[in-house]
C-alpha positions in Angstrom: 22.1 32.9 -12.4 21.5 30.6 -9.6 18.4 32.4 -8.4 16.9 31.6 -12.2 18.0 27.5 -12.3 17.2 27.1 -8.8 13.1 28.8 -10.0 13.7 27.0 -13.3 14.1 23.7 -12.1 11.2 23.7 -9.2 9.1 25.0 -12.2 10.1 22.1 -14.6 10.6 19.1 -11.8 8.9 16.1 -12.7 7.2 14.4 -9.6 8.0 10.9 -10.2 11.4 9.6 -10.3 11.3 7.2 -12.9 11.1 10.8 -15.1 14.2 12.5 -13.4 16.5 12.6 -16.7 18.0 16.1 -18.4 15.5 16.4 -21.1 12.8 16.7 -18.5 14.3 20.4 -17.5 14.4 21.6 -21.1 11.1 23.3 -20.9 10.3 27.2 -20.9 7.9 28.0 -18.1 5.2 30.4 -18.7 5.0 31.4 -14.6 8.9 32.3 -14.9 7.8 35.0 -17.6 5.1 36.1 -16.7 6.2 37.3 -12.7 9.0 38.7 -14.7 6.8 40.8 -17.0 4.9 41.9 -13.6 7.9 43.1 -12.3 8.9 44.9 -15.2 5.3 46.6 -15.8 6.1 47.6 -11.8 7.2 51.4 -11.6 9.9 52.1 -9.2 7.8 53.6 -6.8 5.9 50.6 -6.3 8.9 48.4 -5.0 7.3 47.2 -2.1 4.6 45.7 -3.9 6.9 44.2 -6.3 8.8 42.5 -3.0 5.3 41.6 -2.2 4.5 39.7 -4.9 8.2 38.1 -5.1 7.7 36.3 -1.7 3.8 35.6 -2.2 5.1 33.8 -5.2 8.2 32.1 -4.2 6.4 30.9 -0.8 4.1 29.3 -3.4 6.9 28.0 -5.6 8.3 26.8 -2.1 5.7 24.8 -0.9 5.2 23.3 -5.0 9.1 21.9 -4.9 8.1 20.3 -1.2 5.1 18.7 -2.8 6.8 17.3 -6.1 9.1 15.5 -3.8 6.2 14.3 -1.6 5.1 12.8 -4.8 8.3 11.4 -5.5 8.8 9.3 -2.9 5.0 8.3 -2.3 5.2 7.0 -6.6 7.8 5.6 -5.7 6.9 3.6 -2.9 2.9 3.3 -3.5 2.3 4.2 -6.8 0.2 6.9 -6.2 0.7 11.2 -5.5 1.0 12.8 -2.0 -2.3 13.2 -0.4 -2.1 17.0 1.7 -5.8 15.5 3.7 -4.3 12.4 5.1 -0.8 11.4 4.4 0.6 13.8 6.9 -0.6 11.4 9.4 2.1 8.8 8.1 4.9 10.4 9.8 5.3 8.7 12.6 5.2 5.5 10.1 7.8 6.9 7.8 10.0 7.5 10.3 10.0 3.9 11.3 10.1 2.8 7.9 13.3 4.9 7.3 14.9 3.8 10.0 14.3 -0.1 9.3 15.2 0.6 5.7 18.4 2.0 6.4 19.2 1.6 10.1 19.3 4.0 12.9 21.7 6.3 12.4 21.8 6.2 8.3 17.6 6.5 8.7 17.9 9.6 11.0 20.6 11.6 9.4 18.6 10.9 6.1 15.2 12.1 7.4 17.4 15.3 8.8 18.6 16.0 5.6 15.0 15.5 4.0 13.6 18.2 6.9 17.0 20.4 6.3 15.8 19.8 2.1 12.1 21.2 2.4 12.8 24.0 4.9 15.6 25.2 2.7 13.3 25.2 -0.2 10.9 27.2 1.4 13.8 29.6 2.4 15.4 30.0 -0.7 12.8 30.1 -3.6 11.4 33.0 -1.9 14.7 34.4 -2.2 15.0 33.5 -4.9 12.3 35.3 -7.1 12.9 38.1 -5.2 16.2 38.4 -6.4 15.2 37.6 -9.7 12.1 40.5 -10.1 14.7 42.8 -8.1 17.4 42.8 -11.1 14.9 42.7 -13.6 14.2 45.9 -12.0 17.0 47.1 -11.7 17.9 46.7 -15.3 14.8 47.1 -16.7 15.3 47.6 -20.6 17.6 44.6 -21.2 15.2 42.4 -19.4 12.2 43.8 -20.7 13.9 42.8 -24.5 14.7 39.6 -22.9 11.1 38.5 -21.3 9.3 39.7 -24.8 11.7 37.6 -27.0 11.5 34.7 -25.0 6.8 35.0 -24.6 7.2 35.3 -28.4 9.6 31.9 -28.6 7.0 30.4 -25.8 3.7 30.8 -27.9 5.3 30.1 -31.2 6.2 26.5 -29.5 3.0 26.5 -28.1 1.2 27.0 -31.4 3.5 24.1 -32.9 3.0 22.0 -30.3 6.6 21.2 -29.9 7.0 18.2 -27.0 10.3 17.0 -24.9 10.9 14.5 -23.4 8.5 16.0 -20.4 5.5 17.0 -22.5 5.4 20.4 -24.5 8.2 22.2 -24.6 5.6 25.5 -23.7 5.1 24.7 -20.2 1.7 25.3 -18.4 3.5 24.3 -15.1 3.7 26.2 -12.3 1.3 27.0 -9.4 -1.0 25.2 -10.6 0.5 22.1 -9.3 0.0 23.2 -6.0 -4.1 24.2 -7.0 -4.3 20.9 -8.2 -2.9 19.5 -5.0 -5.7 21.4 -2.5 -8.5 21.4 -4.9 -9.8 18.2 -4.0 -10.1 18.7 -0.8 -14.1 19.7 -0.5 -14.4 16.3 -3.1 -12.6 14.7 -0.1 -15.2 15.5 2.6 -18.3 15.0 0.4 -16.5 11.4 -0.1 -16.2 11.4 3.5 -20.1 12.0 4.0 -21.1 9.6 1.2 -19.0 7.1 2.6 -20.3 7.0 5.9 -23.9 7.2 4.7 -23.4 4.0 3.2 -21.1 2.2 5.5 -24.7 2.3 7.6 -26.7 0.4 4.4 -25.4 -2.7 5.2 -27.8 -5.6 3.5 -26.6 -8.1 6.4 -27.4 -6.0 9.4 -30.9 -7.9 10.1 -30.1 -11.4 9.0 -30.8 -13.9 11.4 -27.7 -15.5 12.7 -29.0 -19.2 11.7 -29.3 -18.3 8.2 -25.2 -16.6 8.4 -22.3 -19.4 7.1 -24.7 -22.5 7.4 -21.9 -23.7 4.3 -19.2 -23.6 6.6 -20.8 -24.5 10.3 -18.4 -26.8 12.2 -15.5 -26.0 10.1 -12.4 -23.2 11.4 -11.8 -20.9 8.6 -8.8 -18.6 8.3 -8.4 -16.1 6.8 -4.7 -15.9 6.1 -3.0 -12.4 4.2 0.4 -12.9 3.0 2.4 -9.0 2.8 2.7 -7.8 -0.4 1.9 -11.1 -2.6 0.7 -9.5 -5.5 -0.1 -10.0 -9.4 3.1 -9.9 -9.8 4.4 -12.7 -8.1 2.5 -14.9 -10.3 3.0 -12.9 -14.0 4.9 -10.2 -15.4 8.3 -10.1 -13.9 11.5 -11.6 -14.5 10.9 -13.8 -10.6 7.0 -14.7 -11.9 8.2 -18.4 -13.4 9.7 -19.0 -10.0 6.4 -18.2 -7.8 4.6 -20.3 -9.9 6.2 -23.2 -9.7 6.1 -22.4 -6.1 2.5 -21.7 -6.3 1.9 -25.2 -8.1 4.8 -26.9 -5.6 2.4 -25.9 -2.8 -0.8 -27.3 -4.9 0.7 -30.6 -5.2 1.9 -31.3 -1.9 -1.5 -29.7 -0.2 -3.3 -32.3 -2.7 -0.9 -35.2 -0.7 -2.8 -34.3 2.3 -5.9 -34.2 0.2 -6.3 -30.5 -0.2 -8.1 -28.3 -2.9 -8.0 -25.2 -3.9 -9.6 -22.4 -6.7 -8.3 -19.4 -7.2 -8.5 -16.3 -8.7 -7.7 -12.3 -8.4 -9.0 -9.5 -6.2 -8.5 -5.8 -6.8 -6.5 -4.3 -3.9 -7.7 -1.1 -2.7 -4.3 -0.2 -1.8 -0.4 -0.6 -3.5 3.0 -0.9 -1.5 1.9 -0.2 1.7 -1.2 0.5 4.2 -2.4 -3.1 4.7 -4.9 -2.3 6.4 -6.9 -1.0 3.9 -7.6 -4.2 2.2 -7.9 -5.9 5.5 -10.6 -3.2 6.2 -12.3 -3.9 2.7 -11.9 -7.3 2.3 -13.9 -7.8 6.4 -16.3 -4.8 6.0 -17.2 -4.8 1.8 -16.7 -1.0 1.5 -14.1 0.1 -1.0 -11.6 1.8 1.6 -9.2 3.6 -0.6 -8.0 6.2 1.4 -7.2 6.7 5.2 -10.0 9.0 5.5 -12.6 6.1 5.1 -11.0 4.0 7.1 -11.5 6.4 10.1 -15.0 6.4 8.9 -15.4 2.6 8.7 -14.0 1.6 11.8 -16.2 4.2 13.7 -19.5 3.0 12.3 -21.6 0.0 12.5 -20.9 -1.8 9.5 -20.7 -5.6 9.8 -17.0 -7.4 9.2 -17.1 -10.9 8.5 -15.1 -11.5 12.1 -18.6 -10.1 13.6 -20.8 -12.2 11.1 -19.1 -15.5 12.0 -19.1 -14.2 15.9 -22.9 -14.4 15.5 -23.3 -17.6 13.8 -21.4 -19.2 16.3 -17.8 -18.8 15.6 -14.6 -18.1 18.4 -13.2 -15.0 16.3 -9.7 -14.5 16.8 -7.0 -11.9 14.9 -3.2 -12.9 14.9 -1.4 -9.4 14.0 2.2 -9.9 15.1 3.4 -6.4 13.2 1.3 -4.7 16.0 3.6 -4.2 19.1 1.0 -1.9 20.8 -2.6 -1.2 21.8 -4.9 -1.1 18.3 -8.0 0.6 19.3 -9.3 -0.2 15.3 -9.2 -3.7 16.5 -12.7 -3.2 18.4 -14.5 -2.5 15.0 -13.5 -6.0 13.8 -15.5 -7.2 16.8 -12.4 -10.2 17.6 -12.8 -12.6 20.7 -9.1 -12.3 20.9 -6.2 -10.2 19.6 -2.4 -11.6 19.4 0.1 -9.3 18.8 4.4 -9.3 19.1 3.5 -8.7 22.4 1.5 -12.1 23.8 2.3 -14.1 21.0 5.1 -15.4 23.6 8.1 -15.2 21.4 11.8 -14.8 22.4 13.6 -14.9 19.1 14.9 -12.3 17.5 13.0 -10.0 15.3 14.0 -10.6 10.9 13.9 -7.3 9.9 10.7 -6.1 9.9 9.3 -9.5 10.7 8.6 -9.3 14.9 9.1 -13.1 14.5 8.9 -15.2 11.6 5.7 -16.4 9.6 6.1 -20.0 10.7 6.4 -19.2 14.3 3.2 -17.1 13.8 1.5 -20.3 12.2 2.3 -22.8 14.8 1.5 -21.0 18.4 -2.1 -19.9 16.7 -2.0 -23.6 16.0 -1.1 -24.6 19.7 -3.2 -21.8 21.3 -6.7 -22.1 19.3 -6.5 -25.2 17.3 -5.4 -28.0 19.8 -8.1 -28.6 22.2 -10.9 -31.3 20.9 -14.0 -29.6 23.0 -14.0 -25.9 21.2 -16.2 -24.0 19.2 -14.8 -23.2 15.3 -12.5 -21.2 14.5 -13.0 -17.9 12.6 -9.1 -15.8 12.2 -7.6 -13.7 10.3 -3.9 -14.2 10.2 -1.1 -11.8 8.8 2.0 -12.8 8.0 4.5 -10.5 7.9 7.5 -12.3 6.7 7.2 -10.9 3.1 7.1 -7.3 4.6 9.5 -4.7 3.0 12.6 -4.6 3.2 12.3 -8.5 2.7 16.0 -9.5 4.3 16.4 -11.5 6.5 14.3 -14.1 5.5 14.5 -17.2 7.8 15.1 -20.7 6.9 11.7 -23.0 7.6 12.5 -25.6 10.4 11.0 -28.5 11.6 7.2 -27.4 12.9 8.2 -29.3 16.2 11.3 -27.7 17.1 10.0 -23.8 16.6 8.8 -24.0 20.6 9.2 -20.4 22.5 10.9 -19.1 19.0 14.4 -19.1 21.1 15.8 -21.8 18.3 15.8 -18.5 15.8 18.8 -16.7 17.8 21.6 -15.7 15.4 20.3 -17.0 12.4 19.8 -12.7 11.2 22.9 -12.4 11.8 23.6 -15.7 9.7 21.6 -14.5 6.5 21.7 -11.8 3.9 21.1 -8.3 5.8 19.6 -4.8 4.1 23.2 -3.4 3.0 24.1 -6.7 1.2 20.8 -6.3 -0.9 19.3 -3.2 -1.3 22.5 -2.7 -3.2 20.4 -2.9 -6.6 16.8 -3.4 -7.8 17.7 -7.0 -9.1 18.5 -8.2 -5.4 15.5 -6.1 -3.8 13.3 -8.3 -6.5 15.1 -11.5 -5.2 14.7 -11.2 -2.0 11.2 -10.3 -2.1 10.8 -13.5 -4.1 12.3 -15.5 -1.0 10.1 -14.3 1.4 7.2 -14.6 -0.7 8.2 -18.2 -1.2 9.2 -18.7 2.3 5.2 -17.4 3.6 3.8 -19.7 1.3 6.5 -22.9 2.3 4.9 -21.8 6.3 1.3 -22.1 4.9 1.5 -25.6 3.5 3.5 -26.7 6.3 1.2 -25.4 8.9 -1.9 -27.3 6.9 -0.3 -30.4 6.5 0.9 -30.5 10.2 -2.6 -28.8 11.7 -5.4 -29.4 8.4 -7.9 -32.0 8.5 -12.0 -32.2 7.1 -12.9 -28.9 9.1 -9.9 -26.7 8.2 -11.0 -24.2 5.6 -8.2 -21.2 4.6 -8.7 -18.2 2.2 -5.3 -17.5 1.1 -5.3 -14.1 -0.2 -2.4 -10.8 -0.9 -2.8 -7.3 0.7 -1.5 -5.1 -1.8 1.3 -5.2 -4.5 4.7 -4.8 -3.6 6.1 -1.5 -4.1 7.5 -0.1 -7.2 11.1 -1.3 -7.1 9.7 -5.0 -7.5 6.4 -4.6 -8.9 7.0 -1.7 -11.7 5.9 1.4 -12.7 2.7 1.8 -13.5 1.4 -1.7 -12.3 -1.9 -2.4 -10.7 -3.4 -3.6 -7.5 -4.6 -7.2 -8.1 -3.7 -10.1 -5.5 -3.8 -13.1 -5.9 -6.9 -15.0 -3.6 -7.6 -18.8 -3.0 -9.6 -20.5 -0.8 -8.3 -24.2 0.1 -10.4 -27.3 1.6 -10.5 -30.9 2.2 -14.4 -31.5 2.0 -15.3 -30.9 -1.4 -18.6 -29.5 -0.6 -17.0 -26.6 0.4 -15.3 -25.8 -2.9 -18.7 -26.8 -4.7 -20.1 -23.9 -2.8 -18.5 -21.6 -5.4 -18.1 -23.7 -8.4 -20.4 -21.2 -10.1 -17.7 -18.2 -9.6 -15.3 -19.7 -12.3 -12.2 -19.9 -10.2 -9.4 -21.9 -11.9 -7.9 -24.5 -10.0 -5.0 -24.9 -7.3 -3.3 -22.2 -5.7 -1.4 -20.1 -8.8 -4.4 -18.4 -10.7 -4.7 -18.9 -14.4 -3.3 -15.3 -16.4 -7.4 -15.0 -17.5 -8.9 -15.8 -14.3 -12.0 -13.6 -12.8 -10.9 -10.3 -11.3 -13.4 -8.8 -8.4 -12.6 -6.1 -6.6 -11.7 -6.4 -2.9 -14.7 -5.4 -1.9 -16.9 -7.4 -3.4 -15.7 -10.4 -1.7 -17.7 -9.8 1.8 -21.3 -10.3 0.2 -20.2 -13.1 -2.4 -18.4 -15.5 0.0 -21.2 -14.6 2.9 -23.9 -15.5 -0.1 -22.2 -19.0 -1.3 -21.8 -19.5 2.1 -25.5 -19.1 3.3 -28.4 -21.2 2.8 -29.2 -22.9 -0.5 -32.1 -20.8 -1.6 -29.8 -17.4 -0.1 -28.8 -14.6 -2.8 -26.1 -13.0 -1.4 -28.2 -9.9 -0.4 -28.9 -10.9 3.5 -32.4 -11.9 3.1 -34.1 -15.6 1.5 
């Protein structure tokens, strides 16, 4: 009996865990009966073969159970299945992740158990069915009255149609799942091809560098991500109202120093996690989806608009304070100047998954790039990290002049909220996500009011939705995006895109994808008689 529910319930496992309820198991497998009938139609004399098939077919079943719960937890955390081509690469990552999340010890006795979990499964199913065909065997007529009763019961509910909670009642399930799971791996290297044949087709390769960003010459122009500010910080969750009105706080007191802004959405290529894929599209204006083509893209010749600006005159400099080691990607982006956690000269302590906090980040780009009078412009991206899952602690802002060497931070983690006092529900998870997100966009106004004059020009812009336990099942990938200036002829440059006004975008504003940004902000950008496609 255990043998059968432990086969029934890999075969009738949802993989998401938003459909883990009791209904979901009340489903009659058609794989369960039909190994059964195998091993019935099996003479005794052919036992070895029978074993044969049991273990072919329970390493199968195996291996399906280890990928429904790969697609568990990657729905739950980024919306989207397990990926057998790339995400094994992630493990490294998701053992950090754990361990943040949960702590050291917690973290590593969970990702045992996970390990302990899968290897088990592929022990015991196995086992399992072979158990299973072996007493069918053994008792042949009973079960052969037994397997025929229920195939009649399985395509009378077929024939009706009759549905669960889970979907028909007749399930199709089985090792199919696992098909479907490799199947699109050939699809997956043809992309791979495609994807590098067109990474080379890149309309701005051959423009000259005086017709690149004559909109924008003289002016430092940042290009700022905030972690996981997404659609919905700004509409459809219970927290929306109060980013909003933080959204349209920060409009009014940027307009005090005589800032603009328009704003609008962009179309993330990525959800919960894997920043750098929108980083990677956003720079390069290739749709980079998956991790695959990313290694394609940062091995090819493709133009980033840190490059484009480095041509046209710009200093191009990248402030990545999650990195706390060498980033060999970094070389693609073609940056005069990397600063990372580890010559951002901070002595704080770190906030969680914060190396330092957004503000800090803000102010020592300010004091390293901004402050002398005889410099070239400014071309940076600038990710701020504060927002980052697990979103506690979140630090309080502090006056701009006292943040120095970062020292002034020490003890205040130990002062705030920490991971067990709110990851304790999905109600404080969303809460404190909203702090951070409001905190990242309190550092952003603060650092333009303190460092923003006529030639300080900032796209403001998301990487990716947060993951599922704020944003939802089911939710998409748009970010929010605004660019923000003091010289008005900058945001005349794109009245024509139909951006609403300030920093919060209107519910019905213009949705591009993330990709088509590159081309579109390098076209308003260029000369007047330019048309976006790299040649007058």
């Amino acid at each position: 009996m255990l043998a059968a529910l432990l086969v029934l319930v890999v075969l009738t496992v949802p993989n998401r865990v938003s459909d883990l309820e009791l209904a979901a198991f009340v489903r009659l497998p058609i794989v369960l009966l039909a190994l059964l009938a195998v091993a019935l139609a099996l003479r005794p004399r052919t036992a070895r073969l029978r074993r044969a098939i049991a273990v072919a077919v329970g390493i199968v079943l195996g291996l399906t159970a280890v990928f429904k719960l790969l697609d568990m937890a990657m729905w739950h955390a980024l919306n989207r299945p397990f990926d057998p081509m790339i995400d094994w690469r992630y493990a490294g990552d998701l053992n950090a992740l754990v361990r943040d999340l949960f702590g050291g010890l917690l973290g590593t006795v969970l990702l045992v158990a996970a390990a302990v979990l899968a290897l088990a499964l592929l022990v015991l199913v196995p086992l399992s069915v072979r158990r299973l065909t072996r007493v069918a065997a053994r008792h042949r007529r009973p079960a052969t009255k037994v397997v025929a009763t229920l195939l009649a019961v399985w395509v009378v509910l077929a024939v009706l149609d009759v549905r669960g909670a889970a979907g028909p009642v007749a399930s199709r399930e089985g090792a199919g799942y696992l098909y479907g799971q490799i199947s699109h791996i050939p699809s997956e290297l043809r992309d791979r091809r495609e994807f590098a044949e067109a990474a080379q087709q890149d309309p701005y390769r051959d423009t000259d560098p005086a017709d690149l960003l004559t909109g924008l010459r003289g002016k430092d122009v940042l290009f700022v991500f905030v972690e996981s500010l997404g659609r919905v910080s700004v509409e459809g969750a219970w927290f929306s109202d109060r980013l909003d009105s933080a959204l349209d706080d920060a409009t009014a007191r940027l307009a005090e120093e005589g800032f603009a802004g328009r704003s609008a959405f962009l179309t993330s290529p990525t959800f919960g996690g894997k920043s750098w894929l929108a980083h990677g599209t956003l720079q390069s204006g290739m749709w980079t989806d998956t991790q695959q083509r990313y290694d394609v893209l940062v091995t090819s010749e493709r133009l980033t608009l840190s490059r484009l600006f480095g041509r046209a005159g710009w200093r191009t400099v990248a402030a990545v304070p999650a990195n706390n080691r060498d980033w060999p990607q970094g070389a693609f982006y073609g940056y005069d100047h990397i600063y990372d956690s580890r010559n951002l000269g901070y002595e704080g302590p770190e906030f969680g998954y914060a190396t330092m906090p957004d503000q800090y980040t803000l102010e020592t780009f300010a004091r390293r790039e901004l402050a002398e009078d005889d410099r070239p412009p400014v071309m940076a991206e600038i990710d701020l990290i504060s927002s980052h899952a697990p979103w506690v602690p979140t630090p309080p802002m502090i006056d701009p002049q006292s943040v120095g060497d970062g020292s002034v931070y020490d003890g205040m983690p130990e002062r705030l909220p920490s991971r067990s006092d709110i990851w304790t529900s999905p109600r404080r998870v969303q809460d404190a996500y909203a702090d951070s997100v409001e905190y990242a966009l309190d550092a952003v106004v603060s650092f333009v009011a303190t460092h923003g004059d006529d030639d300080t020009v900032i796209v403001l812009l998301g990487d990716h939705q947060p993951t599922t336990i704020v944003s939802g099942e089911g939710a998409g990938h748009d970010v929010p995006v605004a660019i923000l200036a003091r010289d008005p002829a900058v945001l005349e440059r794109i009245s024509g895109w139909g951006w609403g006004h300030g920093l919060c975008p209107d519910p019905d504003a213009p949705v591009w994808r993330m990709d088509a940004f590159r081309d579109r902000f390098l076209g308003a950008y260029g000369p007047e008689t330019h048309n976006g496609t790299g040649r007058r």
